[in-house]
C-alpha positions as CSV (number, residue, x, y, z in Angstrom):
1,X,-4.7,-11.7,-14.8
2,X,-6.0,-10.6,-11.5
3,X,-8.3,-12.8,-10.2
4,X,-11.1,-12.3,-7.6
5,X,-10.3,-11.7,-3.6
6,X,-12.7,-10.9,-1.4
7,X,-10.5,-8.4,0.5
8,X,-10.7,-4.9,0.1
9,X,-7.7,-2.7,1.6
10,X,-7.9,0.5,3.6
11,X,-6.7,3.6,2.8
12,X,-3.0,3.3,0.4
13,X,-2.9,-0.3,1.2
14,X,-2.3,-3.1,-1.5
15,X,-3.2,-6.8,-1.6
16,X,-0.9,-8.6,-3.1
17,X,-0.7,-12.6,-4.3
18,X,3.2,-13.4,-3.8
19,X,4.8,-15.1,-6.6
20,X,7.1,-18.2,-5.7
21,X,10.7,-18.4,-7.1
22,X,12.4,-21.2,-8.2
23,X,12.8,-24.2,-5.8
24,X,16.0,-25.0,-7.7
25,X,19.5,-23.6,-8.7
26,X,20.3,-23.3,-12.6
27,X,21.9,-26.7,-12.1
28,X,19.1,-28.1,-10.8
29,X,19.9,-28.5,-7.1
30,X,16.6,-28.5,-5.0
31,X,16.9,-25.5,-2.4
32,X,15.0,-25.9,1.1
33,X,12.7,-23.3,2.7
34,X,15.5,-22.2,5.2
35,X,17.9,-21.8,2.3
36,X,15.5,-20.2,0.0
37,X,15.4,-15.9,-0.4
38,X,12.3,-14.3,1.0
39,X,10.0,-13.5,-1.9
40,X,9.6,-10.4,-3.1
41,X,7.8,-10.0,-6.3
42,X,3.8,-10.3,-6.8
43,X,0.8,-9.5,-8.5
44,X,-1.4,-6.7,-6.9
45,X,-5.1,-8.0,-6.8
46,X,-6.4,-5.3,-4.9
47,X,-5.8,-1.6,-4.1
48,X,-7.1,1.1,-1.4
49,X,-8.7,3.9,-2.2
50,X,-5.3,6.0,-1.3
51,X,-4.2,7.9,1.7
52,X,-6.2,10.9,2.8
53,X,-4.2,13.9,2.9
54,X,-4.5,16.8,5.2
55,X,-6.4,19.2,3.1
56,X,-8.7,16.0,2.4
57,X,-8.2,15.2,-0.6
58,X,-7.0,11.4,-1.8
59,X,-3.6,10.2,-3.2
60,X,-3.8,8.7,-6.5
61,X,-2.4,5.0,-6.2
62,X,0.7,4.4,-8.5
63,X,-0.4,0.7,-8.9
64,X,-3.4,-1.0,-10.5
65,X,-4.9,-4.8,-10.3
66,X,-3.0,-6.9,-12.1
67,X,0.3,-4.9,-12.1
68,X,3.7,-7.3,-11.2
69,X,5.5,-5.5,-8.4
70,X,8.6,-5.8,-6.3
71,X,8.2,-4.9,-2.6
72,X,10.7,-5.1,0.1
73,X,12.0,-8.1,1.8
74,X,10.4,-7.6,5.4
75,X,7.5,-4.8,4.5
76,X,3.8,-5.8,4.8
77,X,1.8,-8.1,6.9
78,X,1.7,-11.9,5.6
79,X,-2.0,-13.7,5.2
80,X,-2.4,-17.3,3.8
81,X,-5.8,-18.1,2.0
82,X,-6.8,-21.6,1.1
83,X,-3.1,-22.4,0.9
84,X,-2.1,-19.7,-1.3
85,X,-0.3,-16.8,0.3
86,X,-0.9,-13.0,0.4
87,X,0.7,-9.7,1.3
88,X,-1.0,-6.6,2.9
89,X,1.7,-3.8,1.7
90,X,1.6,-0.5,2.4
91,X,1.8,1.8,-1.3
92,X,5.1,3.1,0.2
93,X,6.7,-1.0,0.5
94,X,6.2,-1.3,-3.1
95,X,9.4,-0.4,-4.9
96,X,8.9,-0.6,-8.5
97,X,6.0,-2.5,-11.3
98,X,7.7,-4.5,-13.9
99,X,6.8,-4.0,-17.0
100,X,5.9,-6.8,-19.3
């Protein structure tokens, strides 16, 4: 489950925790950073309050804490925590939650 961060996104921004692939093919070959694909699959952990829109109002957000998501390859702004890294995504960079 979701666990605590204490970062709280603007407006219909996400943060997310990134989830690591395999560091291995399915015969067990040990793939380097530079050969590995860019992640793009993680568990949300925090969510804006949405985007304001122009009669003032707020956009519900699609996705919840503790929803797995794909995003896409390059969207987002890349943190790193106490070793562990983050995403700050934009709702729109999120492409779909997969259901469990």
């Amino acid at each position: 489950m979701a666990q605590t961060l204490k970062i709280k996104p603007l407006a219909d921004r996400v943060v997310i925790k990134v989830i690591e692939e395999t560091e291995s093919t399915p015969g067990g070959i040990i793939l380097p950073d530079s050969a590995r694909e860019k992640p793009q699959k993680g568990e949300v952990l925090a969510v804006g309050s949405g985007k304001t829109l122009e009669h003032g109002s707020k956009e519900e957000m699609e996705v919840k804490e503790g929803d797995i998501v794909l995003y896409t390859k390059y969207g987002g702004t890349d943190i790193k925590i106490n070793d562990q890294e983050y995403k700050i995504l934009s709702a729109r960079d999120i492409l779909a939650i997969l259901e469990q």
